[in-house]
ZAZA-517601 format. One record per residue: x, y, z of N, C-alpha, C in turn; residue in one letter; residue number from 1. Coordinates in nm, 4 decimals. Example, Ala and Ser with C-alpha at 12.3 -4.5 7.8 and 13.67 -1.06 7.14 Angstrom:
<markes>
       n_xx       n_yy       n_zz      ca_xx      ca_yy      ca_zz       c_xx       c_yy       c_zz   res     n
     1.3190    -0.5690     0.7800     1.2300    -0.4500     0.7800     1.3200    -0.3300     0.7800     a     1
     1.2850    -0.2250     0.7080     1.3670    -0.1060     0.7140     1.2900     0.0030     0.7870     s     2
</markes>
This chain:
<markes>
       n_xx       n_yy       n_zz      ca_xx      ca_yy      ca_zz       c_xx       c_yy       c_zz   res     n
     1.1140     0.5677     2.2348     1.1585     0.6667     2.1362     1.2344     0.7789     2.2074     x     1
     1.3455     0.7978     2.1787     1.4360     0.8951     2.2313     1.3587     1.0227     2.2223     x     2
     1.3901     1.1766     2.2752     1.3490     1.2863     2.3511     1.4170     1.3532     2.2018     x     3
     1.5123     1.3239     2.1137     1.5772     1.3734     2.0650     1.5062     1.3757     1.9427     x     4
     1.3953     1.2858     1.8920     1.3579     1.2954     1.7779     1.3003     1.4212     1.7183     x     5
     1.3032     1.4453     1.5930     1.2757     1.5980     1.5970     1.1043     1.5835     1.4775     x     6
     1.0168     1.6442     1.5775     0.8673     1.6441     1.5424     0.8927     1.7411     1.3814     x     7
     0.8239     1.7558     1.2954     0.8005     1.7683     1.2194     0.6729     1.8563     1.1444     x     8
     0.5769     1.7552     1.2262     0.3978     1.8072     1.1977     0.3366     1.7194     1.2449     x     9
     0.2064     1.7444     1.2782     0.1270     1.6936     1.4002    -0.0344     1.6783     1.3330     x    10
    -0.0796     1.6003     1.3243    -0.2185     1.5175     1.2616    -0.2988     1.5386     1.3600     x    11
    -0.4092     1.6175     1.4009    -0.5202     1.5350     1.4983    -0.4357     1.4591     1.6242     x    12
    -0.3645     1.5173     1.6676    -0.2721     1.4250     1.7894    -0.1923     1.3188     1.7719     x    13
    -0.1277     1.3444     1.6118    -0.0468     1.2116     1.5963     0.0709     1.3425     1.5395     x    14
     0.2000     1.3403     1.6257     0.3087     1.3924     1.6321     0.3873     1.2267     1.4650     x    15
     0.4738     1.3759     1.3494     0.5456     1.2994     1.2656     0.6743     1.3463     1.2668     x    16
     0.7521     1.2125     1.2622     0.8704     1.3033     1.2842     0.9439     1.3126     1.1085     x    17
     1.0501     1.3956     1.1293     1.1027     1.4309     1.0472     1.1730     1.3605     0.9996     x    18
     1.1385     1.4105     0.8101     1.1896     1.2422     0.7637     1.2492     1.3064     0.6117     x    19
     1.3304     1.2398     0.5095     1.3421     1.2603     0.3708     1.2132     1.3001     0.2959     x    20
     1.0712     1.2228     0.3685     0.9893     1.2504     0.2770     0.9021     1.3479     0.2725     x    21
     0.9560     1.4506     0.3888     0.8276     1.5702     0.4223     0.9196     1.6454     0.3384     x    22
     0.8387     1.7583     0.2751     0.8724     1.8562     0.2660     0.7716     1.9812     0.3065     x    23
     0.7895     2.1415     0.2606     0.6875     2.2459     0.3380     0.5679     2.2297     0.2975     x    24
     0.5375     2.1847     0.1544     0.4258     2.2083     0.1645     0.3190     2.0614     0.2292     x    25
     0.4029     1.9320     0.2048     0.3367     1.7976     0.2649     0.3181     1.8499     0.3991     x    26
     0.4017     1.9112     0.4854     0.4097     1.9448     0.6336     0.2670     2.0327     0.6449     x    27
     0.2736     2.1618     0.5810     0.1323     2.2342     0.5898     0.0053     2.1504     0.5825     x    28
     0.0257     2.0401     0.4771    -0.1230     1.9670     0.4491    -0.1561     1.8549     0.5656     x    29
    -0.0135     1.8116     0.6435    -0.0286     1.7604     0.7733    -0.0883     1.8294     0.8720     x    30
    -0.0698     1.9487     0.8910    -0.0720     2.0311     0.9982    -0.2327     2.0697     1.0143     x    31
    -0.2596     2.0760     0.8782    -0.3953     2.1103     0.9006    -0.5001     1.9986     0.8314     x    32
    -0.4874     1.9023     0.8543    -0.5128     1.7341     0.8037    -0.5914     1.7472     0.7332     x    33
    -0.5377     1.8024     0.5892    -0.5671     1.7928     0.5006    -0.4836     1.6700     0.3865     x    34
    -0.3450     1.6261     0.4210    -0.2971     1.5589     0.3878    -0.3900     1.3707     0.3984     x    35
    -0.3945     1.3607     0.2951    -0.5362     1.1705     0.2992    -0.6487     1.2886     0.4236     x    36
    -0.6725     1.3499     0.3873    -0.7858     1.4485     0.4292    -0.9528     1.3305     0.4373     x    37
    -0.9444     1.3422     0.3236    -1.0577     1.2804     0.3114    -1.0430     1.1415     0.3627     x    38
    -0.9579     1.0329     0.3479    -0.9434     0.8859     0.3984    -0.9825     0.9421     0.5271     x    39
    -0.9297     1.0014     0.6218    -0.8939     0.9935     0.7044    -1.0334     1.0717     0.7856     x    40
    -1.1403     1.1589     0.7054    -1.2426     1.1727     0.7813    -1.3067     1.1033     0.7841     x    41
    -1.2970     1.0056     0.6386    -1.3814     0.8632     0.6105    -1.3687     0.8075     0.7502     x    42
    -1.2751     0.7638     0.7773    -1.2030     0.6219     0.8385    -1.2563     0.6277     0.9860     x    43
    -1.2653     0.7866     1.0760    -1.3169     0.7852     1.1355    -1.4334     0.8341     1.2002     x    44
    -1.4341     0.8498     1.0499    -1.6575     0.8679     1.0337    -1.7146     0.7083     1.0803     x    45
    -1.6507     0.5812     1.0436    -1.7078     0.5042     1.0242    -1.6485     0.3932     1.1325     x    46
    -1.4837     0.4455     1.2194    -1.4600     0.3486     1.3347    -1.4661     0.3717     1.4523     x    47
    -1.5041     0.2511     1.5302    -1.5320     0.2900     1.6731    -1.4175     0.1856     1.7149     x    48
    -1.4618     0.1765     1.8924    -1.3942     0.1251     1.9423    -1.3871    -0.0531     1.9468     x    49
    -1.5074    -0.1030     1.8579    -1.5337    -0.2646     1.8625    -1.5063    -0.2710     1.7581     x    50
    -1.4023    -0.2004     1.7077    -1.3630    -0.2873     1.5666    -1.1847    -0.2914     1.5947     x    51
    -1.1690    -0.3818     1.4235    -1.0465    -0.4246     1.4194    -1.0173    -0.3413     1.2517     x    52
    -0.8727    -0.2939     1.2389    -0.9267    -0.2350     1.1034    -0.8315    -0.3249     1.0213     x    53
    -0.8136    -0.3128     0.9120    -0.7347    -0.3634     0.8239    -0.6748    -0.2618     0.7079     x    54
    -0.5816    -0.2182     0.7461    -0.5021    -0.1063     0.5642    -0.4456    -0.1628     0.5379     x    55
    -0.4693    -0.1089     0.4047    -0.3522    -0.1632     0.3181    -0.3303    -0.0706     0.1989     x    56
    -0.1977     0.0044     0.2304    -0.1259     0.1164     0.1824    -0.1232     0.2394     0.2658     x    57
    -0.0034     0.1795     0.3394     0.0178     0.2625     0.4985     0.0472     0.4130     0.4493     x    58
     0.1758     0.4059     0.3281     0.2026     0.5498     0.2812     0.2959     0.6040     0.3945     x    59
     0.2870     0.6726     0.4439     0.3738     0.7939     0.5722     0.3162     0.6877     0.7188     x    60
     0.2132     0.6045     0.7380     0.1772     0.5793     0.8302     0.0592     0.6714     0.9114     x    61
     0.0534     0.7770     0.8494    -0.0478     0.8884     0.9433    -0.1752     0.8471     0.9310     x    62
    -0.2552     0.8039     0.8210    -0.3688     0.7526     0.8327    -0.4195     0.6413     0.9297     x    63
    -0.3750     0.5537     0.9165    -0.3504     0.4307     1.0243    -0.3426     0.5028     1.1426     x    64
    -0.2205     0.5249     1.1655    -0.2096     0.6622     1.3269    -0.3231     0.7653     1.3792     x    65
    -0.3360     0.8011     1.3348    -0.4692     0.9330     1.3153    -0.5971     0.8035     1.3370     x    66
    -0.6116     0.6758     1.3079    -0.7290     0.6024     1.2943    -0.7247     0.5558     1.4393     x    67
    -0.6121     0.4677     1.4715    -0.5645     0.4091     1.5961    -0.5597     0.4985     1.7231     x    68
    -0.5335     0.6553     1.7104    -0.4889     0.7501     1.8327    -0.6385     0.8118     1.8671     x    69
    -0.7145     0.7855     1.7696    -0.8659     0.8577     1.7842    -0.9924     0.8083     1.8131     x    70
    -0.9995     0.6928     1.6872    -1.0383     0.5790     1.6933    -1.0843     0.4986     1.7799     x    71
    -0.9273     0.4717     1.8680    -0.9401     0.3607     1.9406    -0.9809     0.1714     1.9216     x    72
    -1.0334     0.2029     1.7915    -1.0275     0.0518     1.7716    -0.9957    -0.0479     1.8792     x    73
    -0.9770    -0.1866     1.8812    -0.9465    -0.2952     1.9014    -0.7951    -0.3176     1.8340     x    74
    -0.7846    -0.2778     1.7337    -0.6455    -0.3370     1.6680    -0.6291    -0.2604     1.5009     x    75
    -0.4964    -0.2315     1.4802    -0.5073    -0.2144     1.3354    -0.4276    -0.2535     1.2865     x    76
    -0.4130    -0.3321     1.1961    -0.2971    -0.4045     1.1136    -0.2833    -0.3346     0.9575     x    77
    -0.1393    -0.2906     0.9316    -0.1314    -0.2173     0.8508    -0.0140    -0.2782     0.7654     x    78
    -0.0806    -0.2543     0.6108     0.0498    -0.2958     0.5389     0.0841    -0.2231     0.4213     x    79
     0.1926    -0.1892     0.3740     0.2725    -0.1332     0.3157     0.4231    -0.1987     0.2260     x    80
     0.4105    -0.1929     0.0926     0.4713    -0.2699    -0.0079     0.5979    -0.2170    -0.0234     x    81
     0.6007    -0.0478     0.0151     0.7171    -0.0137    -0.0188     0.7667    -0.0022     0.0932     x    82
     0.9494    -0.0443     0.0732     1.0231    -0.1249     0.1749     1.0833     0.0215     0.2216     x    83
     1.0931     0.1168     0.1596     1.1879     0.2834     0.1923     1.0480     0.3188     0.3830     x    84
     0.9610     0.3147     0.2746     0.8689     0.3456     0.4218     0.8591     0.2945     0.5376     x    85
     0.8907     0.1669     0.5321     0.9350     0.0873     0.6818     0.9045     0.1875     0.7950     x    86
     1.0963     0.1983     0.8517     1.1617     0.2806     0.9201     1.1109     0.3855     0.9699     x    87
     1.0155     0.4888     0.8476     0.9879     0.6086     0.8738     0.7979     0.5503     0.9690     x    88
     0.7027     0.5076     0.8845     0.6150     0.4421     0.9917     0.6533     0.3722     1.1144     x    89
     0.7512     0.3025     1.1052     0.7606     0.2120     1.2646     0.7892     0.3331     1.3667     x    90
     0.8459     0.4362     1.2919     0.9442     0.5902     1.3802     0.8089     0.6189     1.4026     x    91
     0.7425     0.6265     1.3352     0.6331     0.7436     1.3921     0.5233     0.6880     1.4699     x    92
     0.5049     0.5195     1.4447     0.4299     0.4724     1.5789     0.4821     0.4389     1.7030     x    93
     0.6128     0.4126     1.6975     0.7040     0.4812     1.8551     0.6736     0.5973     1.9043     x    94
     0.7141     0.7086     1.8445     0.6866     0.8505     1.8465     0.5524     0.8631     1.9219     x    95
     0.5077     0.8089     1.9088     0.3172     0.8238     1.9558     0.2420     0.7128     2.0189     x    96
     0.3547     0.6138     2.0460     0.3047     0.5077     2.1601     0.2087     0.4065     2.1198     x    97
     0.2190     0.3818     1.9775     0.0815     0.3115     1.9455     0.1198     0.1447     1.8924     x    98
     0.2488     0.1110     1.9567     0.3034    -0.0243     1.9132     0.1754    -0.1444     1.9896     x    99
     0.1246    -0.1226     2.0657     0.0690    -0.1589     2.1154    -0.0970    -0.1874     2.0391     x   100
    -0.1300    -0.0803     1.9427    -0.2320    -0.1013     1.9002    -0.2508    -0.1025     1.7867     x   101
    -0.1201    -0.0657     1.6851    -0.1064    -0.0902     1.5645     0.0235    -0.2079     1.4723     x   102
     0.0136    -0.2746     1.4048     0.1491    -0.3281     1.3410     0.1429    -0.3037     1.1988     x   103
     0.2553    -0.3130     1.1424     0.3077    -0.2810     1.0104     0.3495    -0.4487     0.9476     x   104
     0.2994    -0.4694     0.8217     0.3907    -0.5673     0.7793     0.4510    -0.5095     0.6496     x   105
     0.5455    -0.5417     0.5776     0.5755    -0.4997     0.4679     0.5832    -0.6040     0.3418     x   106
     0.4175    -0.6503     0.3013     0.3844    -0.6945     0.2481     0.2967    -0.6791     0.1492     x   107
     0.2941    -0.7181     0.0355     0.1301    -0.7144    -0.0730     0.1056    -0.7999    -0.0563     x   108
    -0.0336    -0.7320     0.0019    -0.2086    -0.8338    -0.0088    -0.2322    -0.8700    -0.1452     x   109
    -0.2726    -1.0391    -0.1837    -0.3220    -1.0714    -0.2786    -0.4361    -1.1558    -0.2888     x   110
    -0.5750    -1.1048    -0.3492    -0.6770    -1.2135    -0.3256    -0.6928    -1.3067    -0.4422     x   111
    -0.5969    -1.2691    -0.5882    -0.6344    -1.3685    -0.6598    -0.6138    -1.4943    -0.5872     x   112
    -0.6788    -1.5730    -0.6781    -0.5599    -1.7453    -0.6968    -0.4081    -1.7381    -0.7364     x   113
    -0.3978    -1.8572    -0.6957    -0.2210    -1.8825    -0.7907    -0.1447    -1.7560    -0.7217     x   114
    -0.1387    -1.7514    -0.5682    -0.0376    -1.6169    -0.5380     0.1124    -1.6592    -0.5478     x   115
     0.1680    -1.5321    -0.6088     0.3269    -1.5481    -0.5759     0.3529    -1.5752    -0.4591     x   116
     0.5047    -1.6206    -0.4346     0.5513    -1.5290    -0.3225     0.5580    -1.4275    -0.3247     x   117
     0.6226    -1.3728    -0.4036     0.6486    -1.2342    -0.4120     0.6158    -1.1998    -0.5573     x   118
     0.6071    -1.0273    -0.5425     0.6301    -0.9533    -0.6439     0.6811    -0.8195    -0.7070     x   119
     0.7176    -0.7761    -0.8052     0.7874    -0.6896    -0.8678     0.6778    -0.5429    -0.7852     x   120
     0.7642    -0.4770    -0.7385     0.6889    -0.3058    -0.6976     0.8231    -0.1897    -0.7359     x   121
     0.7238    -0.1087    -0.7586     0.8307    -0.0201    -0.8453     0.8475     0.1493    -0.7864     x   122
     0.9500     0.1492    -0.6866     0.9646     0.2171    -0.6345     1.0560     0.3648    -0.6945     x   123
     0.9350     0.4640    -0.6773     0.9968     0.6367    -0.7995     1.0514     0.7079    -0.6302     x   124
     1.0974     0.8101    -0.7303     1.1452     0.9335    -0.6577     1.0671     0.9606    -0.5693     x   125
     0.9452     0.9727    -0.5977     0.8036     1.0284    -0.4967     0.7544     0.9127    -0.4574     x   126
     0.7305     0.8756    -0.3333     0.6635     0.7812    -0.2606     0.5276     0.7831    -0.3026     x   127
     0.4615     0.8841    -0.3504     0.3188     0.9058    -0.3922     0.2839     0.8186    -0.4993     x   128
     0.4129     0.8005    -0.5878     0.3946     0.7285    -0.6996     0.4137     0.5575    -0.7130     x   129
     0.4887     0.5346    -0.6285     0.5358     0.4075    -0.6119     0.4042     0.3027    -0.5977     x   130
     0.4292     0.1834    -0.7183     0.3049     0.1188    -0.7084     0.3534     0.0026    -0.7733     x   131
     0.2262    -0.0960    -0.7595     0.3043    -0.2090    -0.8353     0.2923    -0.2020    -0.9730     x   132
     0.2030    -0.0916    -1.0044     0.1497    -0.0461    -1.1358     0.2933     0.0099    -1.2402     x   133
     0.2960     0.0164    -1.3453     0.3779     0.0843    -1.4399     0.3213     0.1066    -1.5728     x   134
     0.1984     0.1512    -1.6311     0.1873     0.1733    -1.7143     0.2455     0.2451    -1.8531     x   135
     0.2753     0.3328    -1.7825     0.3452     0.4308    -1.8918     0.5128     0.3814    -1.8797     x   136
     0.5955     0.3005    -1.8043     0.7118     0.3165    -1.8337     0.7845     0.3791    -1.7668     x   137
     0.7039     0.4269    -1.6405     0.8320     0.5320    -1.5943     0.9620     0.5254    -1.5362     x   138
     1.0363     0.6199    -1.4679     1.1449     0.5431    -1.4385     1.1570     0.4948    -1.3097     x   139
     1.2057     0.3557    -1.2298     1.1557     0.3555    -1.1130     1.2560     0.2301    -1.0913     x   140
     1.2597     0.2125    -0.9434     1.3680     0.1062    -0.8894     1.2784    -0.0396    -0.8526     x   141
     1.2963    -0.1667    -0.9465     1.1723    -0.2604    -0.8951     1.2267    -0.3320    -0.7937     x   142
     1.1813    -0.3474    -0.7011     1.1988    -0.4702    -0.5597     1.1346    -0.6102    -0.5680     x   143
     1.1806    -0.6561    -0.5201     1.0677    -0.7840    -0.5033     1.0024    -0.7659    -0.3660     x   144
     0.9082    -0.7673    -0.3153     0.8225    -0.7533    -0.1905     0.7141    -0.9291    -0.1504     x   145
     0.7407    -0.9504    -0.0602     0.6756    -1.0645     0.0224     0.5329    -1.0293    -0.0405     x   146
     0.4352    -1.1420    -0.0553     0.3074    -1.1665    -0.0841     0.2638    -1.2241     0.0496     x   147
     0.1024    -1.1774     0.0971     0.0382    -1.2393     0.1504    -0.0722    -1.2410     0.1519     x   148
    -0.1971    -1.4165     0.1232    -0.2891    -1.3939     0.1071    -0.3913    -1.3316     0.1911     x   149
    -0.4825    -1.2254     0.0882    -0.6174    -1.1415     0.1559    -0.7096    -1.2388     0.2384     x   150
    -0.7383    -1.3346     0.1795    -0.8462    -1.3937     0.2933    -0.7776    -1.4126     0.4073     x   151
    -0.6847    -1.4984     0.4275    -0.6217    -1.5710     0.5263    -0.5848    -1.4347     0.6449     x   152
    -0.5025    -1.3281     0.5942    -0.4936    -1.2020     0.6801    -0.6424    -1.1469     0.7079     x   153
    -0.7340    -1.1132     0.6656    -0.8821    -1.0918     0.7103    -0.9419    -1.2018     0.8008     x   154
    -0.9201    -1.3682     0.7938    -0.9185    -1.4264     0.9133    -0.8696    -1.4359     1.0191     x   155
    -0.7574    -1.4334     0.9978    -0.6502    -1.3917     1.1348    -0.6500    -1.2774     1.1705     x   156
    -0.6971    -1.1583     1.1599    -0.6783    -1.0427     1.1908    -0.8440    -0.9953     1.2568     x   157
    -0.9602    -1.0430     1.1541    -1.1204    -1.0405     1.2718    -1.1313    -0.9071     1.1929     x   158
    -1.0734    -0.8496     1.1252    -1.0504    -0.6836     1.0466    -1.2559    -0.6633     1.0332     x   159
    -1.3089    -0.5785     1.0614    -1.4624    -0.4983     0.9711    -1.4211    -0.3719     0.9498     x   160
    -1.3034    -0.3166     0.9372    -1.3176    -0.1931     0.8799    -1.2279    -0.2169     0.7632     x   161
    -1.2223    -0.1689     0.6314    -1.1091    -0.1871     0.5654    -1.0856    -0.0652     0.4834     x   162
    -0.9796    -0.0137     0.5020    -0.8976     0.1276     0.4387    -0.7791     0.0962     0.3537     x   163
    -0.8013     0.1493     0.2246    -0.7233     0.0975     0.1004    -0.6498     0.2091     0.0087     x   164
    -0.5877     0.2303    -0.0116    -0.4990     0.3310    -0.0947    -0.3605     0.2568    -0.1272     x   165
    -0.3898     0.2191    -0.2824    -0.2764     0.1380    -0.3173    -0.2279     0.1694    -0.4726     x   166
    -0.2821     0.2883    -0.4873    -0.2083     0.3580    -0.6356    -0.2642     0.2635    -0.8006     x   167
    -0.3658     0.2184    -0.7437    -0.4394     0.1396    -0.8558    -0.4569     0.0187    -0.8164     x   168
    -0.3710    -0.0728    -0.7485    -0.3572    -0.2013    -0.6984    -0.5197    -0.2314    -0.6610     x   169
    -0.5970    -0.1591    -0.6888    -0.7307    -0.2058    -0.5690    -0.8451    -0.2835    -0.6391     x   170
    -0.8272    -0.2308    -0.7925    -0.9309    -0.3242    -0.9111    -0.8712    -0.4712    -0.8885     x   171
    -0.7575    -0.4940    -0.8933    -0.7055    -0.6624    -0.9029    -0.7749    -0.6886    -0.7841     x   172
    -0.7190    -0.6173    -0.6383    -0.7404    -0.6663    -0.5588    -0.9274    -0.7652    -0.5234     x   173
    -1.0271    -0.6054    -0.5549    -1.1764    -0.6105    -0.5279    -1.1813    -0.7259    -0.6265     x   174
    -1.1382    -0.7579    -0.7611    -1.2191    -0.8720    -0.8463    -1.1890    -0.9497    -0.7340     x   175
    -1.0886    -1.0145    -0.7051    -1.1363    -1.1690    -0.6616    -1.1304    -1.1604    -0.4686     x   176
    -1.1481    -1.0529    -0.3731    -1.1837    -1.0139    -0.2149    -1.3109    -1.0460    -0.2064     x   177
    -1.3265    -1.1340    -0.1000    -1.4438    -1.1814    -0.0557    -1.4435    -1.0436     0.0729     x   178
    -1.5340    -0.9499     0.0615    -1.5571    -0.8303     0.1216    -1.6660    -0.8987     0.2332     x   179
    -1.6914    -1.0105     0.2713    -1.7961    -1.0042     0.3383    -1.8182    -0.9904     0.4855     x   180
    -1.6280    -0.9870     0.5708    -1.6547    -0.9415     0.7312    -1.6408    -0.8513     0.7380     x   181
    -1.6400    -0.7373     0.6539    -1.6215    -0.6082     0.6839    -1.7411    -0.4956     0.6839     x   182
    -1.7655    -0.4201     0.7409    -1.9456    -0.3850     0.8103    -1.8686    -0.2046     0.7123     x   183
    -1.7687    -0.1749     0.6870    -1.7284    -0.0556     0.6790    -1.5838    -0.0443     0.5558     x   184
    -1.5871     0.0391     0.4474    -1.4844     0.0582     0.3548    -1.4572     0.1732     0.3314     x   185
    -1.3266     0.2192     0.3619    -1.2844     0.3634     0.2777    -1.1634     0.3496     0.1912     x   186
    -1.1492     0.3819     0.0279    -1.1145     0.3504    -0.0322    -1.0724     0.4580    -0.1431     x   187
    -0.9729     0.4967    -0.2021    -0.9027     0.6008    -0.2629    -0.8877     0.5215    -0.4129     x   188
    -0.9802     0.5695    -0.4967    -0.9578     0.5124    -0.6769    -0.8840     0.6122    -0.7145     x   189
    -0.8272     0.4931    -0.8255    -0.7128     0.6104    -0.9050    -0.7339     0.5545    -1.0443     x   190
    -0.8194     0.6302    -1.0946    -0.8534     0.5976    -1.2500    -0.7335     0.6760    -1.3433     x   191
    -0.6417     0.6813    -1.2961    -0.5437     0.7297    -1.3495    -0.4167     0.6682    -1.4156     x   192
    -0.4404     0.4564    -1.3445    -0.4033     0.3830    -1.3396    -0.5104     0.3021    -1.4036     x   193
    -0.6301     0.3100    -1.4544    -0.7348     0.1616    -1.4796    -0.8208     0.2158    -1.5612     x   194
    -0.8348     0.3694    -1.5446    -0.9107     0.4345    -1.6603    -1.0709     0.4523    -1.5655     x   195
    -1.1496     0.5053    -1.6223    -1.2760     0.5435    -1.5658    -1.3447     0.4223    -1.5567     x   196
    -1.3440     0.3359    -1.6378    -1.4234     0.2026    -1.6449    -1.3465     0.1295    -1.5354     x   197
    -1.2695     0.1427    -1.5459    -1.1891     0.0517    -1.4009    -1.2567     0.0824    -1.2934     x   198
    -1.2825     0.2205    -1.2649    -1.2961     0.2834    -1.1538    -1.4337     0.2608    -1.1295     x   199
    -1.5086     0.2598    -1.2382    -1.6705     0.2330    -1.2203    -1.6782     0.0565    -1.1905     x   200
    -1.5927     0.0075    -1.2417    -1.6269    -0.1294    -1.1554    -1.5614    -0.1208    -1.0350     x   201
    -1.4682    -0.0864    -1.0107    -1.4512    -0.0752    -0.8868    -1.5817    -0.0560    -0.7482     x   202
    -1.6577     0.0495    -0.8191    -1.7616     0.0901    -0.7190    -1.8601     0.0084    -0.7369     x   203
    -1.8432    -0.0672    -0.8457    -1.9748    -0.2026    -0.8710    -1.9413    -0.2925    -0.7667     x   204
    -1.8348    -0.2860    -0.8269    -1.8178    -0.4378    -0.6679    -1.8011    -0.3780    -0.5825     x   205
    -1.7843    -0.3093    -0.4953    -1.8418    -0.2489    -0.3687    -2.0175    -0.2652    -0.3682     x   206
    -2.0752    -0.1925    -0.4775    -2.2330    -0.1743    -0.4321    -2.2681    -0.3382    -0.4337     x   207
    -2.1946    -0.4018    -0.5090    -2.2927    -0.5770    -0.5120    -2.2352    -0.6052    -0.3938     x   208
    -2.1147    -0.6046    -0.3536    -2.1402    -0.6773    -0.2193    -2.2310    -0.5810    -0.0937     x   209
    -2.2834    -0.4875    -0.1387    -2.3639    -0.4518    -0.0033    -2.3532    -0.3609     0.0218     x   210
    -2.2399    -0.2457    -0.0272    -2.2018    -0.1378     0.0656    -2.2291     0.0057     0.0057     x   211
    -2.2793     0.1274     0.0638    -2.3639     0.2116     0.0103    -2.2823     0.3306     0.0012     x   212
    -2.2006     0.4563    -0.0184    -2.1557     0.5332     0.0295    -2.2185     0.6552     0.0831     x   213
    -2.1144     0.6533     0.1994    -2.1831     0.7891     0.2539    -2.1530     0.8969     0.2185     x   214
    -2.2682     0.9801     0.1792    -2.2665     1.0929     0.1093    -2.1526     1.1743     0.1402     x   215
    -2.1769     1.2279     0.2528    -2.1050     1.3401     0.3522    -1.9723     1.3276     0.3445     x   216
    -1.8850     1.1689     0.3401    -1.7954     1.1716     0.3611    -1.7270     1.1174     0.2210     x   217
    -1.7871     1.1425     0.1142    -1.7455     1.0335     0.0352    -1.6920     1.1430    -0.1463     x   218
    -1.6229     1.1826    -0.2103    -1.5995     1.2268    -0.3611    -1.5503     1.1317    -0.4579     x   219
    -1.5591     1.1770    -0.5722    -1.6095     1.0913    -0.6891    -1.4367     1.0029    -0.7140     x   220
    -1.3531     1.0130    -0.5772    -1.2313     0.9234    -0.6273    -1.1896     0.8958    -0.4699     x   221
    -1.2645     0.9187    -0.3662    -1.2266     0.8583    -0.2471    -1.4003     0.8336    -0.1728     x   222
    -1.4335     0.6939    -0.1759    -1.5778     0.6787    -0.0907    -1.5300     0.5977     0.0512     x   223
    -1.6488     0.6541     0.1168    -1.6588     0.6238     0.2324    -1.7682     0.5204     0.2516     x   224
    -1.8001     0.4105     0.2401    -1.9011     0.2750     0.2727    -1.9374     0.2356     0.3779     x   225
    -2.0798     0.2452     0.3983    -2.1114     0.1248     0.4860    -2.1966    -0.0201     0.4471     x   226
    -2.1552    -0.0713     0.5077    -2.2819    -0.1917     0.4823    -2.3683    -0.2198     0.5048     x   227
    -2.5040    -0.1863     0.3945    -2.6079    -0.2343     0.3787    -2.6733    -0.2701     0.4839     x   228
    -2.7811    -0.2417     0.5833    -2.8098    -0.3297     0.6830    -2.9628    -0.3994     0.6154     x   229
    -3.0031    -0.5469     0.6113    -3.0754    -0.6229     0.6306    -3.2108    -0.5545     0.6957     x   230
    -3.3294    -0.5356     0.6213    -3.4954    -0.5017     0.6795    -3.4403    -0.3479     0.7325     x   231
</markes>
C-alpha cells in the first residue's frame, strides 16, 4: 500500500482510509469505536487466537479488521454482497497488513436448498441500506451478485466464530444454517426488515441450537452468544 494513502480514522489499531463513504460524523463514531460498537465488542469478547471466524456482511470492512488486528484468530473469511464495497475493504486490509489473515469474497451466503447462482441485491445511496431486502419499494440500483453455499463455506473454512450483519438477510439465512461448528455468534437483528416476530425467531433458533447470550455484551437488536457447554 503506497505512503500516499490518506488515513481517515483509526479503530482500535485498524487505520481507514479515506473513502466516498466516510463522512464527519461516521469518522467520529470510528474514532471512538463506537461505529458496529457493539459487534465489535461482541466479536472480541468471544475470539481468541484458536479460532477461525466467518462474516458475513463486511460493510466498511472495520469489523472483520478490528477482529483480525486484535483478535488474532487463525483466519477470517469475510463476505460482502455489495460489489461498491470491494475496493474500499481490500484498501483498508492493505492499509493494515492483514492480507495475510483476512479474505474478502464478494458473495451471498445461502443455506436454503435449491441455491441460485446468483441473486438480485439492491444497492441505495447509503451503503447502510443496501440489502437484498426491499420491502417498502425503495429506490435502489439491483445487481446480480455470485451465490455461495453456507454449509460448504463453513466446511472449507473450519469457521467457530460467526459474525453476521446483513440488513435482514439473517432470518432466511438461520431457518435452514446448520449452526453446529460454531462454539460462538454475534449477530445484528433488524426487525425493521421481518418485524418483531421475525426477530424473536431469530433468537429461537439461536437458543435451540445451543447458544445463550451474553449478558454484558449483548442489546435487544445486537447479541453476543456462546455455546451452551454440555454437564
Amino acid at each position: 500500500m503506497p505512503d500516499t494513502v490518506s488515513v481517515a480514522a483509526e479503530c482500535l489499531g485498524v487505520k481507514v482510509p479515506a473513502s466516498r463513504f466516510l463522512n464527519d460524523t461516521r469518522i467520529e463514531r470510528i474514532n471512538a469505536a463506537r461505529y458496529e460498537g457493539q459487534e465489535i465488542a461482541g466479536a472480541l469478547h468471544v475470539t481468541g487466537a484458536e479460532d477461525r471466524v466467518l462474516e458475513i456482511g463486511a460493510g466498511l470492512g472495520i469489523v472483520g479488521a478490528v477482529v483480525a488486528q486484535n483478535a488474532k484468530p487463525q483466519a477470517v473469511t469475510s463476505f460482502e454482497a455489495n460489489p461498491e464495497l470491494v475496493p474500499e475493504i481490500e484498501a483498508l486490509y492493505a492499509l493494515n497488513g492483514l492480507g495475510g489473515r483476512i479474505a474478502l469474497r464478494n458473495q451471498i451466503l445461502i443455506s436454503a436448498p435449491d441455491r441460485p447462482e446468483s441473486m438480485p441485491f439492491h444497492v441505495r445511496s447509503s451503503y447502510l441500506g443496501s440489502s437484498l431486502l426491499n420491502p417498502a419499494g425503495r429506490p435502489s440500483t439491483v445487481v446480480d451478485v455470485p451465490t455461495a453455499d453456507f454449509a460448504a463455506v463453513c466446511a472449507e473454512t473450519g469457521a467457530t466464530v460467526l459474525i453476521m450483519d446483513i440488513e435482514g438477510g439473517e432470518l432466511e439465512l438461520l431457518r435452514h444454517a446448520d449452526l453446529g461448528q460454531f462454539r460462538a455468534v454475534v449477530l445484528e437483528f433488524h426487525p425493521e426488515a421481518y418485524g418483531v416476530e421475525g426477530m424473536r425467531e431469530c433468537k429461537a433458533i439461536l437458543t435451540e441450537a445451543g447458544f445463550q447470550r451474553v449478558e454484558e455484551k449483548s442489546t435487544r437488536t445486537v447479541w453476543t452468544c456462546l455455546r451452551v457447554q454440555a454437564g
